[in-house]
C-alpha positions in Angstrom: 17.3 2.1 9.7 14.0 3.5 9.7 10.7 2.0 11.5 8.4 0.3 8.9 4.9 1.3 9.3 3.6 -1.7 10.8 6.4 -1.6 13.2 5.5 1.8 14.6 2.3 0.5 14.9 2.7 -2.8 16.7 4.9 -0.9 19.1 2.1 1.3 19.9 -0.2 -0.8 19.9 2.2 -3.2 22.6 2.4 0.4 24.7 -1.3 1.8 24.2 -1.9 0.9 27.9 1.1 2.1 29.7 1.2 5.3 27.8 -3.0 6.0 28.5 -4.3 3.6 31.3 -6.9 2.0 28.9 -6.4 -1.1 26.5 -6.7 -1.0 23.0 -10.2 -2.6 23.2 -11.1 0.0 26.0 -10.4 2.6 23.6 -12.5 1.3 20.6 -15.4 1.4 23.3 -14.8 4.7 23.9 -14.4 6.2 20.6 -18.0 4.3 19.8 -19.6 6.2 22.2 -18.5 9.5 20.8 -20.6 9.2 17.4 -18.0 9.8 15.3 -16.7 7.3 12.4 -14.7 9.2 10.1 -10.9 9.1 10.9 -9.7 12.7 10.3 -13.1 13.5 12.9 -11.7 10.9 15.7 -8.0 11.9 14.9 -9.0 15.4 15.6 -11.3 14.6 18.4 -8.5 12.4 20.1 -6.2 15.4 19.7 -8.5 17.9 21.5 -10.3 16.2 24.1 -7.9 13.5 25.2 -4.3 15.1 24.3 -2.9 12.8 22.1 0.1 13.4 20.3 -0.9 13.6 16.2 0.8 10.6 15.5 -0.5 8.5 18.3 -4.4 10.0 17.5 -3.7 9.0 13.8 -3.1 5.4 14.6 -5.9 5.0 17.1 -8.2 6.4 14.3 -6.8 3.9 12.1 -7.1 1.2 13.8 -11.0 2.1 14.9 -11.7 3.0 11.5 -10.6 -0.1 10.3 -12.9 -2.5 12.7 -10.6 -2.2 15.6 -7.8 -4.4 13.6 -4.2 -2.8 12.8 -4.2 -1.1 9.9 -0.6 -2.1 8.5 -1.1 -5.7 8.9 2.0 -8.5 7.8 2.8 -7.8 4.2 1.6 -11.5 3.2 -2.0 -10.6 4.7 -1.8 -7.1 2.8 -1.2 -9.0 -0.7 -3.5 -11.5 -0.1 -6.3 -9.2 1.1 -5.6 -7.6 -2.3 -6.6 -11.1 -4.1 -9.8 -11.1 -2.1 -12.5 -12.1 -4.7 -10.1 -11.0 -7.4 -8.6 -15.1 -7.6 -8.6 -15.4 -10.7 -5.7 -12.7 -11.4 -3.5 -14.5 -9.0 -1.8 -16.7 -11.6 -0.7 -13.3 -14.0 0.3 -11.8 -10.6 2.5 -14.2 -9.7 4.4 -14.8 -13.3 4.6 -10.6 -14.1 6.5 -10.9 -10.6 8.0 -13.9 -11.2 9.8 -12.0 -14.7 10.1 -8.9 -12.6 12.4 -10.2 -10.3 14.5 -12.5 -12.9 14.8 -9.6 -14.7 15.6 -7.0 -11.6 16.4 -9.0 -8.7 17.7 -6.0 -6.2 14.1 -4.8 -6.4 12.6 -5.1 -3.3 8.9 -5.9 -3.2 6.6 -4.7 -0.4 2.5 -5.1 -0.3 0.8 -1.9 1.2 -3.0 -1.7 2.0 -4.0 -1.1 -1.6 -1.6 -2.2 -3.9 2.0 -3.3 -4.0 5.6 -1.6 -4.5 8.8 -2.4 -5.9 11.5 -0.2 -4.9 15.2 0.2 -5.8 16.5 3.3 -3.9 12.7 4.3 -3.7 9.8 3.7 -5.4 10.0 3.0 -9.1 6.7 0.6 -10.0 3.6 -0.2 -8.5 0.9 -3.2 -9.3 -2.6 -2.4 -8.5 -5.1 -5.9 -8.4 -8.2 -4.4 -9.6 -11.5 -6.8 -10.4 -10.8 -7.5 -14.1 -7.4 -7.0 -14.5 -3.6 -6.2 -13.0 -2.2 -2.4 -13.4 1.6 -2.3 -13.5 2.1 1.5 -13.4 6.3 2.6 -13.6 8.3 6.2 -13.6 9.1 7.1 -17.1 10.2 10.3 -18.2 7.9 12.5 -20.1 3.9 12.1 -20.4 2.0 8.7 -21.6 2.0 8.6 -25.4 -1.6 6.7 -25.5 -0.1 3.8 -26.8 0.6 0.9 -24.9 1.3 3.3 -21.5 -1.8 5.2 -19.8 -1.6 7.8 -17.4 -1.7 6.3 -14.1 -4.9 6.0 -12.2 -6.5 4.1 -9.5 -3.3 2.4 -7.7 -3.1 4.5 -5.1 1.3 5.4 -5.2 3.5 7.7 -5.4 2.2 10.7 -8.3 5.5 10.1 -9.8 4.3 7.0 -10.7 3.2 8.1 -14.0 3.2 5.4 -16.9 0.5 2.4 -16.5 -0.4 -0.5 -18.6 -3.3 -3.0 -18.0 -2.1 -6.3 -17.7 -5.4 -8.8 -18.8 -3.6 -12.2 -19.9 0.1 -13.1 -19.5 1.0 -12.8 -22.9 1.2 -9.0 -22.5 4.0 -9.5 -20.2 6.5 -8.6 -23.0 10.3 -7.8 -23.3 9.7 -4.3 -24.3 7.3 -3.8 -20.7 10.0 -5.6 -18.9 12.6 -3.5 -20.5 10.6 -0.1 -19.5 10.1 -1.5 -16.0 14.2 -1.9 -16.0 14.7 2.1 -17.1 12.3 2.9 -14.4 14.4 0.8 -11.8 18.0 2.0 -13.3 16.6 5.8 -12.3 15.8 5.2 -8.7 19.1 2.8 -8.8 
């Protein structure tokens, strides 16, 4: 089975001093002192001037990037740093998953940094927690009538990913958006 981001992340992290001679905080001093703050700058900069390997100088970038914390944190901390001052859509999360799952219960849910998949084979659905309300966006064939569906924006998936709706209230968790949800699974099945 394949290494989980996280994992191959912790394990460098665990190995960072072995591997280079400095710790993990020695090396967030040094990349301060080289003026830099943008990842791809300090990936590249890591790659030229100290010889790191591209994967290696992508996670130190990462990780310095993001305030010296790991960037693929547990998968509770992920969802719950989505909820941060967004609360108050916790409640329609939690019952559009709860109906989710009674209604496809192989799908396997995982939180990223920005939004959270459910995946059959792959990825067939994605919920992004935005301020005023919850986008469930799915893979359906064909392009977004207008209706009901959107094109997908602002979640942050897979561009396959192509069908949104805006969830606002839990009433508008429906049979028919469960059922479309389902065709979406049944195709990455």
């Amino acid at each position: 089975m394949a290494k989980t981001s996280q994992e191959i992340e912790t394990e460098f992290i665990e190995g960072i001093k072995k591997q280079t001679g400095k710790s993990l905080g020695d090396w967030m001093s040094h990349l301060k002192t080289t003026g830099l703050s943008k990842r791809n700058e300090l990936l590249n900069w890591l790659k030229e001037n100290e010889g790191f390997r591209h994967q290696d100088a992508s996670l130190l970038a990462g990780i310095y990037v993001n305030g010296g914390k790991p960037v693929y944190a547990k998968s509770s901390d992920l969802l719950e740093n989505q909820f941060n001052k967004k609360e108050h859509l916790r409640p329609l999360y939690d019952k559009l998953m709860e109906k989710i799952l009674k209604t496809l219960p192989e799908t396997r849910v995982e939180a990223k940094k920005t939004y959270v998949s459910l995946n059959a084979k792959r990825e067939y659905a994605a919920i992004g927690i935005k301020s005023k309300e919850i986008r469930l966006a799915i893979d359906l064939e064909g392009e977004p009538d207008g209706g009901k569906f959107v094109k997908q924006t602002g979640i942050g998936c897979m561009p396959r990913i192509s069908h949104m709706v805006k969830l606002t209230e839990i009433s508008q968790i429906t049979n028919d958006l469960l059922e479309n949800t389902a065709i979406a699974f049944v195709k990455m099945k």
